[in-house]
C-alpha positions as a printed NumPy array, in Angstrom:
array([[ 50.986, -53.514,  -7.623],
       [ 53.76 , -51.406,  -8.791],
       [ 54.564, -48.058,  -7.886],
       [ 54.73 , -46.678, -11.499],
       [ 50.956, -48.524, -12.434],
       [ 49.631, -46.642,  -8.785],
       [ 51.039, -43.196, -10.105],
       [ 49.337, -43.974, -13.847],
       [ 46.085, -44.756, -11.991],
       [ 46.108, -41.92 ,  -9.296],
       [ 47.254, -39.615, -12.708],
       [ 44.413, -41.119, -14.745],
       [ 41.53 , -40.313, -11.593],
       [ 43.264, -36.877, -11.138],
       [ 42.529, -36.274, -14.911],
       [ 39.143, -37.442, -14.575],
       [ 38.165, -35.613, -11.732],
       [ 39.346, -32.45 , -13.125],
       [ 37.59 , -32.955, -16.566],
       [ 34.387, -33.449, -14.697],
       [ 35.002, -30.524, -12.23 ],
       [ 35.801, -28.655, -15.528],
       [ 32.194, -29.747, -17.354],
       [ 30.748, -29.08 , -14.382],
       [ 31.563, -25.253, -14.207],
       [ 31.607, -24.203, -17.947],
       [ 29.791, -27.527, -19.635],
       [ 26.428, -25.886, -18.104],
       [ 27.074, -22.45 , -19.149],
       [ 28.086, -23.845, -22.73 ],
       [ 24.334, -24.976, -22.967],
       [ 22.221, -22.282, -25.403],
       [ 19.532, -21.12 , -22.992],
       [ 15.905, -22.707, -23.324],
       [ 13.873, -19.699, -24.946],
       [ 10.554, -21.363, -24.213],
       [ 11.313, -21.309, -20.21 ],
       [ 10.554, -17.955, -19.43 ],
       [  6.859, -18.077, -20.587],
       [  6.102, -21.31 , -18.379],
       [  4.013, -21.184, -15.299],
       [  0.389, -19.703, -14.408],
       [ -0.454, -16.009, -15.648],
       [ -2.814, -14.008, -13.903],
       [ -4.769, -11.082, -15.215],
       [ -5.849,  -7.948, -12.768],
       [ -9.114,  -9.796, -12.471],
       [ -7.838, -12.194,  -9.835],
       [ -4.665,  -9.743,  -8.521],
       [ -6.586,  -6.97 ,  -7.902],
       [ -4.693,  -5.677,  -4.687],
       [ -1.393,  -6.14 ,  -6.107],
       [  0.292,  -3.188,  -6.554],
       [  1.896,  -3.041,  -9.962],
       [ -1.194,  -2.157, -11.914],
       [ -2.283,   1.157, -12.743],
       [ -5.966,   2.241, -13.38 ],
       [ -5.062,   2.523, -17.01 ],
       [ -4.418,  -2.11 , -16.443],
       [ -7.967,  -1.952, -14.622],
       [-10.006,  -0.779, -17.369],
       [ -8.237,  -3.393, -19.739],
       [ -8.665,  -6.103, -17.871],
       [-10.204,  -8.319, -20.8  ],
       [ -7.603,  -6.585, -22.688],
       [ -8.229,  -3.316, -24.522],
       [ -6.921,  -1.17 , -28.141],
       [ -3.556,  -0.062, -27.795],
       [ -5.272,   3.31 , -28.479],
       [ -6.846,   3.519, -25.752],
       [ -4.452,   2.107, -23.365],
       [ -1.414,   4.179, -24.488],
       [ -4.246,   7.589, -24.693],
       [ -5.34 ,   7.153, -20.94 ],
       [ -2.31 ,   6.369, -19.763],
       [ -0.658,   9.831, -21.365],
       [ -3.59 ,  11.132, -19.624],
       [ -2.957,   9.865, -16.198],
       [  0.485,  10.844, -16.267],
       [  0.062,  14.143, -17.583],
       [  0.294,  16.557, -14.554],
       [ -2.187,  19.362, -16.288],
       [ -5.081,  16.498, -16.013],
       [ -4.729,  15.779, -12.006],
       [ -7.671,  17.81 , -11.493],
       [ -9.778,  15.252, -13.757],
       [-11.482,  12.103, -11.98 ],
       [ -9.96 ,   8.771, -13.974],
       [-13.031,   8.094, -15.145],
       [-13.496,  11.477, -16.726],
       [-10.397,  10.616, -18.818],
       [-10.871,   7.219, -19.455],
       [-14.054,   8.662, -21.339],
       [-11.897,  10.883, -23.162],
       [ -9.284,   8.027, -24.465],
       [-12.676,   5.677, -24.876],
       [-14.264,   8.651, -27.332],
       [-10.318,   8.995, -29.366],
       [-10.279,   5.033, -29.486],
       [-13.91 ,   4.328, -30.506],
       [-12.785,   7.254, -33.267],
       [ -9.55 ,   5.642, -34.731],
       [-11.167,   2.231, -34.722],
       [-14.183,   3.992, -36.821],
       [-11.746,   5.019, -39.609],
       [-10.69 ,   1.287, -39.824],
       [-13.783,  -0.708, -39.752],
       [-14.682,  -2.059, -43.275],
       [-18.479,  -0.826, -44.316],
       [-19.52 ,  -4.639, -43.081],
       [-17.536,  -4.202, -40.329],
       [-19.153,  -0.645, -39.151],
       [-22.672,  -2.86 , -39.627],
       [-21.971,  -5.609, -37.642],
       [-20.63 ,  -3.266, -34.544],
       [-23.611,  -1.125, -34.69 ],
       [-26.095,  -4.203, -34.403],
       [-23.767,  -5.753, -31.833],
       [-25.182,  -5.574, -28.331],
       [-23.969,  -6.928, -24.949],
       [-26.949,  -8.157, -23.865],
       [-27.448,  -9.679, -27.384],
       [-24.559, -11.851, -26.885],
       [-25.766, -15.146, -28.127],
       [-22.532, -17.333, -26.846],
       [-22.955, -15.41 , -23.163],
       [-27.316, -15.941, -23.617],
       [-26.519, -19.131, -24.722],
       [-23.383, -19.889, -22.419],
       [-21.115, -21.038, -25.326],
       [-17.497, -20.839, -25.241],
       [-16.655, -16.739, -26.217],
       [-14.531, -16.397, -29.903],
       [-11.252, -16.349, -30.229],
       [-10.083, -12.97 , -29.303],
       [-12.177, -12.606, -26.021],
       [-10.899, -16.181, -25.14 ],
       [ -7.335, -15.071, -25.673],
       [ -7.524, -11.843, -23.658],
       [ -9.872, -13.351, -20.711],
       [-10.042, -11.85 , -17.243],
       [ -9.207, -15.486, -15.718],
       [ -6.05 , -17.163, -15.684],
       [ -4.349, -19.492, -17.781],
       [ -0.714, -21.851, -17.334],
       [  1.658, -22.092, -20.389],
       [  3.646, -25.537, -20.215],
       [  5.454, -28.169, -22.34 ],
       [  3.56 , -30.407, -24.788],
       [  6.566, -32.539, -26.084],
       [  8.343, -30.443, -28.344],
       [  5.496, -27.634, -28.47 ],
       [  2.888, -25.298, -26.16 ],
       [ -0.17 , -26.354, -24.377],
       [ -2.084, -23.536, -23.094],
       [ -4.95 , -23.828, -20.389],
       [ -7.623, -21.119, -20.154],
       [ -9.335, -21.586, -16.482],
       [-12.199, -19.704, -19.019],
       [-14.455, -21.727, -20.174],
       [-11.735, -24.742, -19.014],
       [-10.24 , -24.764, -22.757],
       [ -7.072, -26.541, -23.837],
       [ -4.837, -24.47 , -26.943],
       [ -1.879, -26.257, -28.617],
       [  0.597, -23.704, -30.354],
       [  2.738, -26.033, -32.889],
       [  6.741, -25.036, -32.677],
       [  8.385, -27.665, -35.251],
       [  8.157, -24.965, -38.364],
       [  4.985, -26.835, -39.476],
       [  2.313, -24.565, -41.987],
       [ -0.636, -24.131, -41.391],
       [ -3.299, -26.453, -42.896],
       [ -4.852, -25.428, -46.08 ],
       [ -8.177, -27.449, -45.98 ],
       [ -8.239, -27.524, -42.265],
       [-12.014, -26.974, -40.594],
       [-12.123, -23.99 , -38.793],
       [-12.455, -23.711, -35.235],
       [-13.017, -21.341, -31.874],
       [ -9.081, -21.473, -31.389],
       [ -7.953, -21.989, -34.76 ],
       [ -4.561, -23.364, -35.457],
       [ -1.67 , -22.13 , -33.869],
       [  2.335, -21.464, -34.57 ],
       [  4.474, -20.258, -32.818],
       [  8.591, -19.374, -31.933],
       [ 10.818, -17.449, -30.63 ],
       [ 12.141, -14.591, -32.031],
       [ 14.521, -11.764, -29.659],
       [ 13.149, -12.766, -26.5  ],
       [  9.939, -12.843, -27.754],
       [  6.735, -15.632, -28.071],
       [  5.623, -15.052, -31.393],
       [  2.333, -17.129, -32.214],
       [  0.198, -16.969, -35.53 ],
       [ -3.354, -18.147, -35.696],
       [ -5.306, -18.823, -38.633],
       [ -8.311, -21.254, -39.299],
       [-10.564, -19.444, -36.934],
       [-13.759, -19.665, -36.956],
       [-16.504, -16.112, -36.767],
       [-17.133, -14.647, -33.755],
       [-19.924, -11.568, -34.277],
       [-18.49 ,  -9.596, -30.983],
       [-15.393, -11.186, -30.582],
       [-13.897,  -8.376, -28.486],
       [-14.312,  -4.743, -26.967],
       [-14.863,  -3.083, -30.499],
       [-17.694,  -5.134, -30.786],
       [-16.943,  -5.713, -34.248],
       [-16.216,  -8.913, -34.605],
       [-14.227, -10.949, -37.205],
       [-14.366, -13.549, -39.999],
       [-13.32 , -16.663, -40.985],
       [-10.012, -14.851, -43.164],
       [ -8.682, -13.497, -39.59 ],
       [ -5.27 , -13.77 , -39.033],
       [ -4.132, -13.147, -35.447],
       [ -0.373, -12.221, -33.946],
       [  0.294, -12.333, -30.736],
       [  3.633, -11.035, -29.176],
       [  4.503, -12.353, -26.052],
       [  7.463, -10.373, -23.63 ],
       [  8.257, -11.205, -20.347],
       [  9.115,  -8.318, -17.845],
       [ 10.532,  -8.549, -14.559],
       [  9.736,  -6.37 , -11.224],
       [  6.928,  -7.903, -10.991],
       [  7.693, -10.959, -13.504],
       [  4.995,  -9.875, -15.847],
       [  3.599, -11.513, -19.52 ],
       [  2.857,  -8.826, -21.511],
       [  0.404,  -9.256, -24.858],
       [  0.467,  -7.789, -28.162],
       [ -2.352,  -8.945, -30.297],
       [ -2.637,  -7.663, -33.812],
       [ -5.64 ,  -8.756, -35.951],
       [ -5.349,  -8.623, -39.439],
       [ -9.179,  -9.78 , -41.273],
       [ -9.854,  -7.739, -44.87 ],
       [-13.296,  -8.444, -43.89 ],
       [-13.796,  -6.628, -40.843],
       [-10.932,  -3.898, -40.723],
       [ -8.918,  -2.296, -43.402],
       [ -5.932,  -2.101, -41.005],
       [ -4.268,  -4.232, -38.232],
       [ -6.546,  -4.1  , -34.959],
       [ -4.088,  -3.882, -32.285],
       [ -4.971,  -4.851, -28.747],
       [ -2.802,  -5.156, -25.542],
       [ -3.291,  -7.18 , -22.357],
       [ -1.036,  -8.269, -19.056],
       [ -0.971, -10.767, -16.587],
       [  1.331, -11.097, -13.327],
       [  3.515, -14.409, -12.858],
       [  1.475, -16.529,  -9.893],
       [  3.26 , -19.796,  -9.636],
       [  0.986, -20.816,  -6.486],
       [ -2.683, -20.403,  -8.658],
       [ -4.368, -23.542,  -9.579],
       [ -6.769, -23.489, -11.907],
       [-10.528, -24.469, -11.538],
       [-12.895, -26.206, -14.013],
       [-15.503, -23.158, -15.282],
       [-18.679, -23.372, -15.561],
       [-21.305, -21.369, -15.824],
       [-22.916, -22.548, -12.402],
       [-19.406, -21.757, -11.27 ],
       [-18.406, -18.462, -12.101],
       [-20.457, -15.276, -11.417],
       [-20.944, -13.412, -14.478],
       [-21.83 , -16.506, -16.476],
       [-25.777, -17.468, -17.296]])
């Protein structure tokens, strides 16, 4: 072999080696980032985490999630150093009483009747153990995992064991779909944010702590954000339903990042708190 064909070849594997050391340092950085990886993994509310230290007493008593009201109320409260002579309790009253007042103003006549006539232990889906409406299974004290269904979102709720798609490929939602308990979802990403919209619902007569309810015309937002220190999912759910409330309900949950939780089939033999 000649000297000159050697020097081509030995040119030709220099060039290829430094094209693929070359890809290999800026071909990975010229990849646009996946915006769905950061709300992957297993989510768990104070419920489960009790001991861990991030959450504040103000997280405790919204641990099935809870009005922005009142969460953004007690937790002026807290931090207010004129109130440090208050027990928590005595102010979580106070932000309950301010909460319970704003959401008052909002409720629709029907929607003022069906909270005063709701009653915990009237609960048919917990007397009956049924799956719990939309809203309480969205903002459940157990935990749930977020992961890849082809091009869209499968979320498992270790509540009640149920299985949510949330549709990212731009498609409508149904016109003449049936309703049902988790409705049909939407979703994408929008500044960092998971943005899903719900519609196709079906009633739920309690539905969540305003014990209000909602109808079959609710719409439901939630905003999803990711925190860090801890890694943190943090819910912003606003219900829009002319039939219930004249306004957007807004409630607000959070769950810790807990790669290492499985979750368990629920039942109600298996879970205390269930019939």
């Amino acid at each position: 072999m000649s000297r000159a064909l050697l020097r081509a070849r030995a040119v030709g594997t220099r060039t290829s080696l430094l094209g693929a050391l070359l890809a290999s340092c800026f071909g990975a950085a010229a990849q646009p980032p996946d915006p769905i990886a950061p709300f992957l993994g297993t989510w768990s509310g104070v419920f489960t985490t009790q001991d861990n230290e991030y959450w504040t007493f103000a997280d405790i008593q919204c641990f099935v999630g809870c009005p922005q009201e009142f969460y953004d109320r007690l937790s002026a409260l807290l931090a207010d150093p004129k109130n440090d002579a208050t027990p928590a309790f005595g102010l979580s009253a106070q932000a309950t009483a301010a909460s319970n007042a704003a959401l008052d103003a909002m409720l629709t006549p029907l929607g003022k009747q069906v909270r005063a006539e709701n009653k915990p232990e009237n609960d048919p889906k917990f007397l009956n153990c049924q799956p719990y409406g939309f809203v309480r299974e969205v903002t459940n004290p157990l935990p749930m995992r977020i992961s890849r269904d082809g091009k869209d979102l499968l979320v498992r709720y270790e509540e009640w064991s149920l299985h949510r798609p949330i549709y990212l490929d731009g498609r409508p939602h149904p016109t003449y779909a049936t309703p049902s308990l988790l409705g049909h979802a939407v979703g994408r990403v929008e500044n960092g944010a998971l943005i899903v919209e719900t519609k196709r619902v079906t009633p739920d007569l309690i539905s969540d702590n305003s014990q209000a309810g909602h109808s079959g015309e609710l719409t439901a937002v939630e905003r999803y954000t990711v925190r860090d220190n801890p890694r943190r999912l943090e819910l912003t759910l606003t219900l829009t339903d002319p039939v219930t409330f004249t306004k957007p309900f807004v409630i607000t949950k959070t769950w810790l990042y807990t790669p290492d939780v499985e979750l368990v089939q629920d039942t109600c033999n298996q879970q205390p708190g269930k019939p």
